[in-house]
One Martini backbone bead per residue (centre of mass of N, CA, C, O) as a GRO file, in nm:
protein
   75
    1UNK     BB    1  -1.051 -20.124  16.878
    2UNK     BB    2  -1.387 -20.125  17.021
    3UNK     BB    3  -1.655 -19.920  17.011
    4UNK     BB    4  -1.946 -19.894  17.156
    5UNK     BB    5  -2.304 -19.815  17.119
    6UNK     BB    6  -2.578 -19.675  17.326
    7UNK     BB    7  -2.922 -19.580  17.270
    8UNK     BB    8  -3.172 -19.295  17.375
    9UNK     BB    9  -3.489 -19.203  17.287
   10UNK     BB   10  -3.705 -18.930  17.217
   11UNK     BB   11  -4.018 -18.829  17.156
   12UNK     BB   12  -3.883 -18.529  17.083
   13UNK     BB   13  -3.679 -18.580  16.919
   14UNK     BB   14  -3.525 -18.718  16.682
   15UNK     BB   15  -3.505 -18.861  16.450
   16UNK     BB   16  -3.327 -19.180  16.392
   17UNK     BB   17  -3.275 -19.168  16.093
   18UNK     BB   18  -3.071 -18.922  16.186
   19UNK     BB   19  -2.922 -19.040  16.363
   20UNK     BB   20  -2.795 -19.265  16.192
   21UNK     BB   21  -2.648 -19.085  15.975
   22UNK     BB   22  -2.479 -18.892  16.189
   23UNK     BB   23  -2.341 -19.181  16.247
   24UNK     BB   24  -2.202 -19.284  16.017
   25UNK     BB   25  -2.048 -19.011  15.919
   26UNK     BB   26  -1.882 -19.095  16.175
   27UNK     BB   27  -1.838 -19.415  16.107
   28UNK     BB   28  -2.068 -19.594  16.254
   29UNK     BB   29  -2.219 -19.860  16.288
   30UNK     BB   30  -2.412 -20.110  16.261
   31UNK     BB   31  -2.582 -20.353  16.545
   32UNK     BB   32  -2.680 -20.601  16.632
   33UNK     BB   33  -2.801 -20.618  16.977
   34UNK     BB   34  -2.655 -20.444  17.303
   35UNK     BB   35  -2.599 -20.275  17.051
   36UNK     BB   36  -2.609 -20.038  16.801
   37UNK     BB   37  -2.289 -19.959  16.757
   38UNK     BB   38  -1.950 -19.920  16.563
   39UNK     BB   39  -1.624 -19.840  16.623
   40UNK     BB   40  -1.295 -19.899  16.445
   41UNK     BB   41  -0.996 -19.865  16.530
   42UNK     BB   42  -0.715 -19.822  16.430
   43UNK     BB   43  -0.348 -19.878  16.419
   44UNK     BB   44  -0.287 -19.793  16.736
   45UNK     BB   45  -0.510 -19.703  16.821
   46UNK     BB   46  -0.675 -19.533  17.127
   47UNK     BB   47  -0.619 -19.405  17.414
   48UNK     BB   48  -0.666 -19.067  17.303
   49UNK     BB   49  -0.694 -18.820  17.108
   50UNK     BB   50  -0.860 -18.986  16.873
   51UNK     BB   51  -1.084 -19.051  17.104
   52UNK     BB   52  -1.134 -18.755  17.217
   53UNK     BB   53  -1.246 -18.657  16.918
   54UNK     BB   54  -1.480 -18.853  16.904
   55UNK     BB   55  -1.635 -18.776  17.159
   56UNK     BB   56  -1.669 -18.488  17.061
   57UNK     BB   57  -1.832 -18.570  16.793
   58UNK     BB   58  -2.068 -18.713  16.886
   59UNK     BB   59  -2.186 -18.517  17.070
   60UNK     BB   60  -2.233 -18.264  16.895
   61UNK     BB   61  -2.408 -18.484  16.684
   62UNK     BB   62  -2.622 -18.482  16.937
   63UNK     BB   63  -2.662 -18.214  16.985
   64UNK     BB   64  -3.035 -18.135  17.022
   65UNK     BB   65  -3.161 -18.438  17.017
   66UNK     BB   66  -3.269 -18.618  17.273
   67UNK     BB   67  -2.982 -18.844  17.310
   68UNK     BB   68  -2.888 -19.079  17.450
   69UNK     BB   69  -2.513 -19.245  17.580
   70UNK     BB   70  -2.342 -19.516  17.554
   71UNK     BB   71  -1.997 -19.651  17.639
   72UNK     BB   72  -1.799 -19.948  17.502
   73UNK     BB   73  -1.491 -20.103  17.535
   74UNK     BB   74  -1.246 -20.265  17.305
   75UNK     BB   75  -0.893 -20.446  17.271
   0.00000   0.00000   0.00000
């Protein structure tokens, strides 16, 4: 399963490049396209526990920096 992850910006908020690092230690890749960000599930990982745990992990390292995110999945 593959989540993209699709970034906006304020300029009140944190630079950009801090948010590039604190996503990338967070397993997230860079991607040209529609979306900013992409992060690969491991075999057999899914919606479950491990997808809940990324999510709460995202959140955390954006929260204070006034970043807003959409996610999409694919299977």
């Amino acid at each position: 399963m593959k989540t993209y992850l699709k970034l906006e910006f304020c300029s009140e908020g944190a630079k950009p490049s801090d948010i590039i690092k604190r996503l990338e230690d967070l397993g997230w890749k860079p991607v040209i396209g529609e979306y900013d960000f992409v992060l690969e599930a491991g075999p057999g990982e899914g919606v479950g526990e491990s997808f809940r745990r990324m999510l709460d992990k995202l959140q955390e390292s954006l929260r204070g920096t006034n970043v807003r995110f959409t996610l999409f999945s694919t299977h």
